[in-house]
N, C-alpha and C positions, 0 to 999 in steps of 0.2 A: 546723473552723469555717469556714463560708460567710463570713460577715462580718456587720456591726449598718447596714449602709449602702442598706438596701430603703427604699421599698419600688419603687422605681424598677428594671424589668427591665434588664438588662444591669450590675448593679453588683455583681456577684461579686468576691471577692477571690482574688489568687492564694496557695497552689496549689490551692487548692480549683475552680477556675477549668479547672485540666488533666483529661483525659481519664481520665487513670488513677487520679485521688484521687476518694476519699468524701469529695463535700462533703454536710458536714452543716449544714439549718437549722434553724430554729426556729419550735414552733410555741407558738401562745394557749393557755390553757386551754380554751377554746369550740372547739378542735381546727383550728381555721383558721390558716394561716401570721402567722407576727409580722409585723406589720407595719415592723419592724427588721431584720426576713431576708432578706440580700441575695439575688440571683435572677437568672437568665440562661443563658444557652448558651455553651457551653466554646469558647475561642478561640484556643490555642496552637499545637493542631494541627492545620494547616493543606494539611500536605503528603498526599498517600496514602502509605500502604494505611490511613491510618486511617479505618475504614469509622462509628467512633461520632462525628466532627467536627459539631457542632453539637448535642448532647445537650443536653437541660435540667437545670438542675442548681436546687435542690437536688438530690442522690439519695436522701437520706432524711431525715427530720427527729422532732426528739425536743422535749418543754416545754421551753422557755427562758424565762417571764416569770414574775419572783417568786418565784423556787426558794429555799428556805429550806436557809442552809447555815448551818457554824461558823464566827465571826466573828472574824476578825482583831485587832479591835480591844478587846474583853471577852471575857476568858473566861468560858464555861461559858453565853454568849449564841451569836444566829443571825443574821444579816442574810440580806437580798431579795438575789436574784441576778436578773439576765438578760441573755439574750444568747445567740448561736451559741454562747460557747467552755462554756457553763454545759451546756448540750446536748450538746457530742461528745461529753465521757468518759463519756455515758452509752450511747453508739454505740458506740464504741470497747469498752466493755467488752461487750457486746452481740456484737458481731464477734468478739471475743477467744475465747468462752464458743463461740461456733458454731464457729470455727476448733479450737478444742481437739476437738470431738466427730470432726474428718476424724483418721483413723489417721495416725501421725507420717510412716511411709513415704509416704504418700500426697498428706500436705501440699502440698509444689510444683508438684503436680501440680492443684492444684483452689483453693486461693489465691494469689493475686498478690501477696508480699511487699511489692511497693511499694507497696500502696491500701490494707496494714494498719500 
């Protein structure tokens, strides 16, 4: 998760923030970014050979506003969700599902264990 702290550029949170993570935001239903979706260019890495220094981030983004989930509070009820962390595991499984299709031998070779 990017963060709920948009929509002001440069308010990423870290580690979503680094170069090497999927940061994920958030979008509307009308397909446009939340306006709760933090946003900016990665700032960690500063030194070379990092040749991605200044990326924009989000790097992908999924609906976060008003996602109807199982509710904590009643069972067998749903509450409204939103937000970035309501969107990753929907990334996250998405990445997982594509990572399974690369051959197991193959795996290190073609995913980054640290951005999954």
């Amino acid at each position: 998760a990017i963060g709920n702290d948009g929509p002001l550029y440069g308010s990423l949170n870290n580690p979503a923030d680094m170069v090497e993570v999927v940061g994920v935001g958030g979008l509307e239903p009308d397909g446009a970014i939340a306006s709760f979706s933090s946003r900016g260019m990665t700032t960690h890495e500063t030194e070379l050979p990092f040749p991605n220094y200044g990326r924009v981030k989000p790097d992908i983004v999924a609906y976060a506003r008003s996602l109807s989930a199982p509710s904590n509070r009643r069972q067998g009820t749903c509450s409204k969700l939103s937000g970035t962390s309501v969107a990753s595991p929907v990334v996250a499984a998405a990445i997982a599902l594509m990572a399974s299709a690369v051959p197991p031998e193959r795996r290190r070779d073609v995913v980054n264990p640290a951005s999954v």
